[in-house]
Structures are given as structure tokens and as C-alpha cells.
C-alpha positions in Angstrom: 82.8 31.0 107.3 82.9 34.3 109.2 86.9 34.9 111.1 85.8 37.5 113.3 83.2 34.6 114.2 84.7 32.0 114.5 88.3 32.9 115.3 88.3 30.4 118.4 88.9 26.6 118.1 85.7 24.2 118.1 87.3 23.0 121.7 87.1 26.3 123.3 83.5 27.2 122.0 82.1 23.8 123.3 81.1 23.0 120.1 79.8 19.0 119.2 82.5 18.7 116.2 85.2 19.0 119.4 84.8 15.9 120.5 86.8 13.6 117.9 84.1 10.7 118.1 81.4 12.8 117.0 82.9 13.6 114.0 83.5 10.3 112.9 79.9 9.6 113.1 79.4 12.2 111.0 81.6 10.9 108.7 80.0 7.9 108.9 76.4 9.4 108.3 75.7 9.0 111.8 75.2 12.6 112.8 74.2 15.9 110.9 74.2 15.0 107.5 72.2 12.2 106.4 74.3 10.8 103.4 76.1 7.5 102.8 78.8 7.0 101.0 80.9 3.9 100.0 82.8 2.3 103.0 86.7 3.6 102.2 87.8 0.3 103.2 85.4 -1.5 100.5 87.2 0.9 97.7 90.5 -0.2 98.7 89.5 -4.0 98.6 88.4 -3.3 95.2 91.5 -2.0 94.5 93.4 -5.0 96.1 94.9 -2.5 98.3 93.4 -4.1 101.6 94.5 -3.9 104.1 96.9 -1.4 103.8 100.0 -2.0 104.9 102.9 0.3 106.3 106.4 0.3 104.4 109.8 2.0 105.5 109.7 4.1 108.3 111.1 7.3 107.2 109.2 10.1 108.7 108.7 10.7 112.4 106.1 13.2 112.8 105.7 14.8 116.3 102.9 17.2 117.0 104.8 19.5 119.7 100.9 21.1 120.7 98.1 22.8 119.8 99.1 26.2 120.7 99.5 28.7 117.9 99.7 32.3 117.5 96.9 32.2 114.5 93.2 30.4 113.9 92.4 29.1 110.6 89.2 28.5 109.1 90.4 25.1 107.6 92.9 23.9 110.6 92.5 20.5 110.8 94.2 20.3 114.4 91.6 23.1 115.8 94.7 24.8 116.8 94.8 28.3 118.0 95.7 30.8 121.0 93.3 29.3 123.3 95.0 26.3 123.4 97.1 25.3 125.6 98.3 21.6 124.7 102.4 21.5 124.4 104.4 18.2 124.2 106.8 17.7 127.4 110.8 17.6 127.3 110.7 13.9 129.4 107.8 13.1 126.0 110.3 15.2 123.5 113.5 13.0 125.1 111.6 9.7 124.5 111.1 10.7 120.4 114.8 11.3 120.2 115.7 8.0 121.6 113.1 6.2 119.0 114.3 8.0 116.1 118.3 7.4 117.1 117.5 3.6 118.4 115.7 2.7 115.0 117.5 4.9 112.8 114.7 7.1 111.4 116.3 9.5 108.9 113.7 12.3 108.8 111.7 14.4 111.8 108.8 16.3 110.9 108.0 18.9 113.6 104.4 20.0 113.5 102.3 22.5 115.7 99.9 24.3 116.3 103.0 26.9 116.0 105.5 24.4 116.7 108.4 27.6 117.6 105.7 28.1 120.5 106.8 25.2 122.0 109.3 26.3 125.1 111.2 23.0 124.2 111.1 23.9 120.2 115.1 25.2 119.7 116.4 22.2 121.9 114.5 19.8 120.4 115.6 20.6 116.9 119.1 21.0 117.6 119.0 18.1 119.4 118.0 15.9 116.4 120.3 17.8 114.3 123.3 16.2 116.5 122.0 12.6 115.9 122.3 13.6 112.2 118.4 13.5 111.3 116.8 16.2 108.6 114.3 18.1 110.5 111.3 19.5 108.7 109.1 22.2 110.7 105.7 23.2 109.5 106.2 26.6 110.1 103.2 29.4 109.3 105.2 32.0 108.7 103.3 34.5 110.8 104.8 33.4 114.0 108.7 34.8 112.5 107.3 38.5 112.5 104.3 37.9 115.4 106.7 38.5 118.3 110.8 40.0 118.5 111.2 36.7 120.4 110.7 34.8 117.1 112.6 37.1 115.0 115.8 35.5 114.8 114.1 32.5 113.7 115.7 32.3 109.9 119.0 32.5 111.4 118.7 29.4 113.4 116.5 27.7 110.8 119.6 28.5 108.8 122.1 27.5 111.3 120.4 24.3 111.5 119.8 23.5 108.0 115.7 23.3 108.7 113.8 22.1 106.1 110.5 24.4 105.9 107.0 23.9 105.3 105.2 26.5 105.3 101.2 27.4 104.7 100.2 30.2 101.8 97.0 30.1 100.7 97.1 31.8 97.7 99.7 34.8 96.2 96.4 37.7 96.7 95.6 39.0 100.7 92.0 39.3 100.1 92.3 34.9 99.7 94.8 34.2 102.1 93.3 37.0 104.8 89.7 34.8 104.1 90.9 31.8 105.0 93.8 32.7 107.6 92.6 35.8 109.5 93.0 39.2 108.8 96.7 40.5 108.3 98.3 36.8 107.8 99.1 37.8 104.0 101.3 41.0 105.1 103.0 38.9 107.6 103.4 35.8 105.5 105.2 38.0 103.0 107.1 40.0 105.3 108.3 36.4 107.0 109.1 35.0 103.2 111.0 38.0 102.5 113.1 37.9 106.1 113.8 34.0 105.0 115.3 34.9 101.6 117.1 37.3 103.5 118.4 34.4 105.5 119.2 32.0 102.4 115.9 30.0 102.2 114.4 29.5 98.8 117.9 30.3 97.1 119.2 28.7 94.2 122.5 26.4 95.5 121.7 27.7 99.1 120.8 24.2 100.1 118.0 25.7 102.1 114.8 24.3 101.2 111.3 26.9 101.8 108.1 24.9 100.5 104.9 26.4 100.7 101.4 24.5 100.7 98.4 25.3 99.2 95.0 24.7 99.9 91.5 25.6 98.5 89.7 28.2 100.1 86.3 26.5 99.5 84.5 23.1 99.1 86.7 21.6 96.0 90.1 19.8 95.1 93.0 21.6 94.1 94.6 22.0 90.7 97.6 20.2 90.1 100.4 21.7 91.4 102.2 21.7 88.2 99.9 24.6 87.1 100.0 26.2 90.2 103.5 26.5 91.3 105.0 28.8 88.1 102.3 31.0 88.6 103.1 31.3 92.1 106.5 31.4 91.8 105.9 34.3 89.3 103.4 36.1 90.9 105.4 36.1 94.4 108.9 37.0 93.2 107.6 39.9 90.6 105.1 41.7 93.2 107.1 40.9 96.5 110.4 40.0 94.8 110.2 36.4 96.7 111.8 33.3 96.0 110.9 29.2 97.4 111.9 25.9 95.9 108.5 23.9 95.7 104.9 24.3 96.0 102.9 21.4 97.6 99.0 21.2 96.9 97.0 19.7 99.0 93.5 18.2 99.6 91.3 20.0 102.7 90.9 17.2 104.8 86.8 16.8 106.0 88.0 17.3 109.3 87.6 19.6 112.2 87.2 23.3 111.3 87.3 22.6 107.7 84.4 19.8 108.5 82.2 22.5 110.0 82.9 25.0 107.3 81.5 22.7 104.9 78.2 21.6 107.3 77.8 25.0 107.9 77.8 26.4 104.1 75.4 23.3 102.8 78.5 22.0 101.2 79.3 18.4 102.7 77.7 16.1 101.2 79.0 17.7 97.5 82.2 18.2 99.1 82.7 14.0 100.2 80.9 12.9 97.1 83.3 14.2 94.9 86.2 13.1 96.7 84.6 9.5 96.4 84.3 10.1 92.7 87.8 11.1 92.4 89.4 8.4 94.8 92.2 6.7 92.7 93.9 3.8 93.4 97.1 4.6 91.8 97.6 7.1 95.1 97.7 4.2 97.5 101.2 3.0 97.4 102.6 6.6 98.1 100.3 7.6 100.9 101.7 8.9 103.8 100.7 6.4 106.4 103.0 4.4 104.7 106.3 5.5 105.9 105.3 8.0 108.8 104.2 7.8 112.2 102.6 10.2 114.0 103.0 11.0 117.5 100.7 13.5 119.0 102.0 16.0 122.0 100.3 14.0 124.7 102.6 10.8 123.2 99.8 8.6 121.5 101.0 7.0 118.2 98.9 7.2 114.8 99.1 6.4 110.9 99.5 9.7 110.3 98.3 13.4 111.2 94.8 13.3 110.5 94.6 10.3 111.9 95.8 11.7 114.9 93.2 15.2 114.8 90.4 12.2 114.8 91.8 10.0 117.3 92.4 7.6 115.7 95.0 5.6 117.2 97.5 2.8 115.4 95.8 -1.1 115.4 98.6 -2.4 117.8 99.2 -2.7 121.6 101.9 -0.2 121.4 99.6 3.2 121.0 101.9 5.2 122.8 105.7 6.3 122.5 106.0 4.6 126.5 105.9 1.6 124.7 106.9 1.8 121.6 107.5 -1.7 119.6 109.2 -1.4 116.5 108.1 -4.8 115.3 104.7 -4.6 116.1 104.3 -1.1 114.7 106.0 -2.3 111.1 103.8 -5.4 111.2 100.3 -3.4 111.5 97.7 -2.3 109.6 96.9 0.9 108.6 93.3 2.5 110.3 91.3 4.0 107.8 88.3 6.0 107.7 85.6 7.6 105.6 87.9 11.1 106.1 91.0 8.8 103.9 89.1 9.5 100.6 91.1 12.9 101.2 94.6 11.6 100.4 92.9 9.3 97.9 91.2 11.9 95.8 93.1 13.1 92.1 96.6 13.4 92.0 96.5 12.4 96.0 97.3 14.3 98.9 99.9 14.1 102.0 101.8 16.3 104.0 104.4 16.6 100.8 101.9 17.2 98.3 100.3 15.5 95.3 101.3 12.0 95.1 101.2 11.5 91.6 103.5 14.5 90.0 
């Protein structure tokens, strides 16, 4: 996929695979590519994993927008600087009642850029005060983008912010292919302002993860290969130092769905995540002790969930009228897309499930 192409979301160019439904059909084998693949559902009943079922809450995800300062070839939100989607303060108010109410130890803040949000420093001090760990997924880009954002490490630090954030690969020419031209600079300039600030530290208590994802149509290696070399590569060429490396699955979703229609790659691409779908991944899948809450307040299993619409199998779909007992009673939506987290070693938002 060409950047300088297609450097604007699928939303802003007015393209089909904008409009959440039409994916799903061709997910489905509905639309575009004319393959059919096992129903996910049908694997997990072979399994004896249906219907999936949610555990402990622990994770609160909220999706403060859509607007970011970069546009990836693989973003599974469709995220970018022509969007303009940003959760509310009365929608960011509600959140920190549900998470205090039901005593949800962990918030994931998510973007987009979610420092972008005008609410973003509030928000996370605010659920600092209630005593939850905050995670942000934080792209690194946006600390050196603007001076506004420069003092971001210092109030990460200040607040103890767990971060997540997105590196494609130790070389520029693979992380400037998949992120845009000039991300890798940035990304290490950012990584070596957050060592500056404590993160990645040894006895620091300041955690800096970074995720990895492939750059084409396969599955990643297991991230107990790839984080030493990593780790070795970024501290003896930049001199730069983080705590863990997830690995994770390119979901067949949004941008990364039209990458692989448009390079003849899809139907290899879903094929082998059906061959590699493994049933010891299902008890440690994400859906199964996260919610997700999108910026416009809607409630889903989980992230990609939410980029497809697809909204939790309750009455309560939206944070307005939220119902702790129905939600922990549900069961899980799935989709063809779910062979993603299924695939290997698994995939979530924290990495491999099976270490």
C-alpha cells in the first residue's frame, strides 16, 4: 500500500470498506472476495468454547476519538487527521462513575491519539484519584509532533501511566512503510525523551511496552524471539530501554482489510489464520474481561468489535444505561474477523496469549 496514497482514512475518501456493515459482508464472503471460510462460531462449538462467555471485568477500555496526528496503513480504527470524532466530558464523567461504582481496577485509554483529546489530562488524573491503573495507547509521535505535547513524559510520570505504545519494527525504512514517512525518527526521539523521564527503567516502576505488528499479510513471530532482539537492537543503536514487547495479530479489518484486498492477499491472509486458530487461546481472550466503550458511548466485547460495529448482545449497548448484571451475564459477539485473536500464540491488546 502506497502512504503518500492513501494517507487519508477510508471514511474521508468515501470509500465502501467505511461503512462497518460492508465489511462484515466481506468477511462473510458477501462482497469483494468470493471465499468461504468456516463459520468462527462452528470452530468454537468444536472446541466446546460456545458460547463464549465474559469473566472478571478488569479492563475498561474507552476510545476517547478518532482523531490522531498520524495515518497508518494497518489502523484498524481508520483513525487519522481528518477525523474529527472525540468523546465528551458529560460521556468521559459517565465512565468514571462505572469504573468507581463497580470497582473496575484497570482503564485503558485508547485513541486515535488519545493526548488529542481536550479532556485527555483530566480524565487520566481523574481516574488516578479513584485509585485505578491507567493504560494509554500512546503512538509515540504525538510527544515530539507539537511543544503542546512535549511535557507529556513528565505527567505520564507524575501519574504513574502505564504505556502502550506502537513500533513496528527497530529499522525506519519498516516502520516509515507502514506508519508514514518520519514516524521512526519521531518514535525514537519520543522513546528516548521517555527514558529521559523514567519509563522503561529498571526499579523505575514505570512501565513502556511497545507492540509489534507485521508489515505484510502473515502472523507474527513469537514475541519471545522478537523482544531480545529488539531490546538489543534499540538500546545499542539509539541507546533505548522498555520493559516488554507485545506481538500482535493484524486484525482483517479496516485499512489493514483493504491492504490486503488491494495486494491479492485476502483470501491467503484469512485462510491461514483459520488454519492456525487454536483453542487453547480462548480462555485468555480479551473479550473476556474488557469492555469497550467507543467515543460516541456505545459498549462492545472489545475494540475490534467496536471498529466493526459490533455492539454487546444485551439491552444495555450504551454507557446511558449501563447494567452490570446484564453485561456479566452475556454472550460474547463473534465474527469471522475473531479468527485474529484466535490464530498461534493468540492475540489481544496485551500481546500473545499463550507466552
Amino acid at each position: 500500500m502506497s502512504i503518500k496514497q492513501k494517507s487519508k482514512s477510508l471514511q474521508s475518501r468515501g470509500e465502501q470498506l467505511s461503512d462497518t456493515f460492508f465489511q462484515l459482508q466481506v468477511l462473510n464472503g458477501q462482497e469483494l472476495a468470493d471465499i468461504h471460510l468456516p463459520d468462527f462460531t462452528d470452530k468454537l462449538s468444536q472446541s466446546g468454547s460456545y458460547p463464549l462467555q465474559p469473566g472478571r471485568l478488569d479492563i475498561f477500555q474507552v476510545n476517547v476519538g478518532k482523531l490522531c496526528n498520524q495515518s497508518c496503513a494497518h489502523c484498524h480504527v481508520d483513525a487519522g487527521p481528518d477525523r474529527s470524532e472525540l468523546m465528551s466530558r458529560e460521556l468521559l464523567e459517565r465512565c468514571l462513575e462505572i469504573v468507581s461504582r463497580y470497582d473496575i481496577p484497570t482503564v485503558d485509554i485508547t485513541g486515535g491519539a488519545p493526548e488529542m483529546s481536550p479532556h485527555f489530562r483530566w480524565f487520566v488524573e481523574e481516574c488516578r484519584k479513584r485509585g485505578k491503573k491507567v493504560m494509554n495507547r500512546c503512538n509515540l509521535t504525538i510527544i515530539v509532533a507539537n511543544p503542546k505535547y512535549h511535557d507529556l513524559p513528565a505527567f505520564f510520570a507524575a501519574n504513574e501511566v502505564h504505556l502502550v505504545s506502537s513500533l513496528p519494527y527497530f529499522s525506519k525504512s519498516r516502520t516509515d512503510a507502514q506508519r508514514g514517512e518520519g514516524v521512526f525518527d519521531d518514535s525514537i526521539r519520543a522513546l528516548q525523551m521517555l527514558n529521559a523521564a523514567g519509563y522503561g527503567l529498571e526499579g523505575s516502576g514505570l512501565v513502556l511496552d511497545l507492540v509489534y505488528n507485521p508489515s505484510g499479510a502473515f502472523l507474527p513471530a513469537g514475541q519471545s524471539v522478537l523482544e531480545p532482539e529488539f531490546k538489543r537492537q534499540l538500546k545499542s543503536r539509539h541507546g533505548i530501554d522498555f520493559n516488554n514487547l507485545y506481538a500482535m495479530t493484524n486484525m482483517p479489518i479496516s485499512r489493514f482489510l483493504e491492504y490486503l484486498l488491494d495486494t491479492g492477499n485476502y483470501a491467503e491472509y484469512m485462510q491461514k489464520l483459520v488454519d492456525a486458530f487454536n483453542p487453547a487461546t480462548v480462555n485468555g481472550l480479551m473479550c473476556r474481561n474488557t469492555l469497550s466503550v467507543s467515543w460516541d458511548g456505545y459498549i462492545y466485547d472489545c475494540d475490534f468489535n467496536q471498529m466493526l460495529d459490533i455492539k454487546v448482545a444485551t439491552p444495555s449497548t450504551h454507557i446511558n444505561d449501563f447494567n452490570f448484571e446484564e453485561l456479566n451475564k452475556r454472550t460474547i459477539a463473534l465474527n469471522q474477523h475473531c479468527y485474529g485473536c484466535t490464530a498461534g500464540a493468540g492475540s489481544s491488546c496485551g500481546g500473545e496469549l499463550m507466552c
